[in-house]
N, C-alpha and C positions, 0 to 999 in steps of 0.2 A: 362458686366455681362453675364454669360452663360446663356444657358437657364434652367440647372438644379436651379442654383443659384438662376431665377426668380422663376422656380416653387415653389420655398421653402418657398422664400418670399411670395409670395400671398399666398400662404397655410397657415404662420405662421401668416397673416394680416387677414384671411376669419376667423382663427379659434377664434383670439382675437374680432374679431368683434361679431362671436358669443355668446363669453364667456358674452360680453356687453349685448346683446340683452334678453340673459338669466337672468342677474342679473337683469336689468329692467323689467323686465316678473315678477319676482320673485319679489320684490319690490311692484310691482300693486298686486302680490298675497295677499302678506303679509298687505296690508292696510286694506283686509275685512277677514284678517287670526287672528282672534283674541285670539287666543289657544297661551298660555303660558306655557309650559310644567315645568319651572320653579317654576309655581304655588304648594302651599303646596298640597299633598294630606291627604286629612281628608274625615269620611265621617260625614259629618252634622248629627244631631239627631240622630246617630243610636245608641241603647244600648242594647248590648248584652242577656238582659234577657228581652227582649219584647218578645220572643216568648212563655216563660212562661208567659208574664203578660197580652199576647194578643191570649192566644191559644183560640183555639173554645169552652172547656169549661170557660175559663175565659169572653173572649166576651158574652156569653151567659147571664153570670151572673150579668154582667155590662150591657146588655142591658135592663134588668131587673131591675136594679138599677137605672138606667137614668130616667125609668117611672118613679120611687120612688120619685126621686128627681125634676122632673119637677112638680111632683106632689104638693108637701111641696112649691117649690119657687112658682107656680102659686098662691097659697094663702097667699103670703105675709111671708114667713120665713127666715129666712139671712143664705146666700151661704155657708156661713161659718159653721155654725151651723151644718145645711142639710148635706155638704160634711162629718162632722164629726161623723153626725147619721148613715149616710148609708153607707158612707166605714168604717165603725168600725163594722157593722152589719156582711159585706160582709169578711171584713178582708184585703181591697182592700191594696195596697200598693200607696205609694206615687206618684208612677207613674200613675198610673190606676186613683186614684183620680182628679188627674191633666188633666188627659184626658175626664175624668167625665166633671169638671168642665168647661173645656173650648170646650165643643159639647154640651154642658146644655143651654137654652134660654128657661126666661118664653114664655107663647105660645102670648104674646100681642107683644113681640118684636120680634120675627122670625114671627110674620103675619106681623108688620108692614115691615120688612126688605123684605120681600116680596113683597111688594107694590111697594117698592124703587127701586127695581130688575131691571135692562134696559136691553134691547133683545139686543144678540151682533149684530144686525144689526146696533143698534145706534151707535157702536163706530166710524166708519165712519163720525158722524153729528158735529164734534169738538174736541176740547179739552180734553183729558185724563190727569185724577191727578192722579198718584202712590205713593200709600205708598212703597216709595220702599223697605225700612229693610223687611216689612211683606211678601211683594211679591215674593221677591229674597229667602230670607233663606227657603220659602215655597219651594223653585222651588230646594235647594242644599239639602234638607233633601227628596225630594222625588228622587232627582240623585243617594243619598246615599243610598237608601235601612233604608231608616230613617221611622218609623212608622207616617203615617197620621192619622188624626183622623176626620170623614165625621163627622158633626156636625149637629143636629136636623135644621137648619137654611139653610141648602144647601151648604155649606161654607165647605174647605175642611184645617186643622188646624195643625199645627208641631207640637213636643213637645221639641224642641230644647232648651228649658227655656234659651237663650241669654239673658244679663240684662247688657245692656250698655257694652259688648265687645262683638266685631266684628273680626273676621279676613277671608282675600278673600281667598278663597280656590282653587281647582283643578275645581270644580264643578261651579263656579262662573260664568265663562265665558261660558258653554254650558246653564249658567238659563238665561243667557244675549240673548246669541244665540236664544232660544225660546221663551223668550219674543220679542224678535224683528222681530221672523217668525210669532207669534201670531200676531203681531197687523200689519203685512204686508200684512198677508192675511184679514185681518175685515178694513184692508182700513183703516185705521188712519192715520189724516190727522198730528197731532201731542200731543205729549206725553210730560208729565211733572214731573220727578219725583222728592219728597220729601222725604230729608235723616236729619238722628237728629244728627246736629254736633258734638254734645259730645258723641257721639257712638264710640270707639275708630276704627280706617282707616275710617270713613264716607270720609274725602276726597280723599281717595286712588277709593275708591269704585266710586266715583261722575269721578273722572279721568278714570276710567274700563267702567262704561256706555258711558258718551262722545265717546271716542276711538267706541265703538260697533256702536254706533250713526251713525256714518262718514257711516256704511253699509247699516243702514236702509232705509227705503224711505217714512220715516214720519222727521217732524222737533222734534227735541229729545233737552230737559232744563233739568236740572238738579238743584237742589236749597239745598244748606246746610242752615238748619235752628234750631234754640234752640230745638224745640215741633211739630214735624208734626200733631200730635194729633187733636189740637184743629184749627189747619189751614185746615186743610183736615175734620173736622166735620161738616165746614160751607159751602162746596164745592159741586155743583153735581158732575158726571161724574166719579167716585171717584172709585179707583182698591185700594181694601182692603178686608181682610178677621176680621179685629180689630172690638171687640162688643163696644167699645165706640163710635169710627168715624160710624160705622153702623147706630149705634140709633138717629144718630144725621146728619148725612149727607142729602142733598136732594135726591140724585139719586146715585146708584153706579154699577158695574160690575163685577160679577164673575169670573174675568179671570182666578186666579191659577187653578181653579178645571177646567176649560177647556182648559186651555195649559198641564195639569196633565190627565186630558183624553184624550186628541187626542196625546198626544206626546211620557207620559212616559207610558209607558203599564206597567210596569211592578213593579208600586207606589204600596207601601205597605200604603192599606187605610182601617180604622177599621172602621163598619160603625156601630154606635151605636144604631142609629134611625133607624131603620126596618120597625115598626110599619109605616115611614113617606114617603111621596113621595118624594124621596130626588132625 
């Protein structure tokens, strides 16, 4: 063999060896590359006429409202009722209402939910239980430029009205991505989340966490179950923004509004309660 002949040869051997060295490079990338560009894109909660229904004279008059209304429920009157007195007054639209109603808490349960409040220094001390549907879709509707809604309670609230359909979207995997920078920086030691099987893709989505899991450096479970609800109400430790598990859990953690504060700057968040130290 010449000696051209060998230089070709090891030339055309160094370069396949690199092409290998790449591919497994790329391979190690791709195990904590968890972006699907595949993914649908949608933008969770956004509706085109939030900016009428949330302009600064509208918020105004809804925060005015929300007194009205806390006002009635603090003395015992049905939500129902209240919502239909005072946005009939106002002229609120369904959407507006909706947003009323779920930033509204008498003042006996946003003080007790207060109490129950854990400083994120605790999450380091154990065990975290995630309501995950509430957490997640909180985290794709603030990606989206989706209206939040800061709630008299601290608690920061979608208006994505889902009602047992689900689907994972473009935005999924960057709410995955921050929930798992979140609770890597507060030191969690491990995380549990709770998904309601009959939510349609809950097991697509329990497969989407797991896969992000394999990144993080906490131990990451995932549980499909009929009713998170009432398993997660009897729970401390508990990541939820939901006013029933609230009232009823021992201890829980504000994380959407702090992974929405330190991450997404640029959340579109209505803050009804003024008057409150939210």
């Amino acid at each position: 063999m010449s000696f051209d002949e060998k230089y070709f040869l090891n030339n055309k051997i160094g370069s396949q060896i690199d092409e290998v060295w790449k591919l497994e490079e790329q391979k190690n990338e791709d195990k904590c590359n968890c972006e699907i560009s595949t993914r649908r894109v949608a933008r969770r909660g956004f509706n085109i006429e939030d900016d009428k229904w949330f302009s600064e004279e509208s918020v105004s008059k809804m925060q005015i409202a929300q007194e009205e209304i806390e006002w009635l429920l603090n003395r015992g009157y049905n939500v129902n009722a209240v919502m239909d007195l005072v946005g009939g007054k106002y002229q609120f639209s369904a959407r507006q209402r909706d947003a009323l109603k779920r930033s509204t808490s008498i003042k006996d349960k946003y003080e007790k939910r207060n109490l129950t409040l854990l400083p994120y220094l605790a999450v380091k001390d154990g065990i975290i239980y995630i309501d995950g549907f509430n957490l997640i879709i909180t985290l794709e509707v603030a990606l989206s430029g989706g209206t939040l809604i800061l709630g008299n309670d601290g608690t920061i609230r979608d208006l994505a009205g889902l009602r047992g359909t689900y689907r994972l979207i473009d935005k999924t995997d960057k709410s995955l991505e921050l929930i798992g920078k979140m609770f890597n920086e507060l030191k969690a030691p491990h995380v549990r989340f709770f998904l309601d099987a009959p939510v349609s893709n809950s097991g697509r989505l329990k497969t989407r966490i797991l896969q992000h899991g394999e990144c993080w450096n906490f131990a990451t479970e995932v549980e499909l179950v009929p009713n998170a609800d009432p398993i997660l109400a009897k729970m401390e430790r508990v990541v939820t923004t939901d006013s029933i598990i609230l009232d009823e859990c021992i201890s829980w953690f504000n994380i959407s509004r702090k992974i929405i504060n330190d991450y997404i700057k640029d959340a579109k968040i209505v803050n009804l309660s003024v008057k409150k130290d939210n």
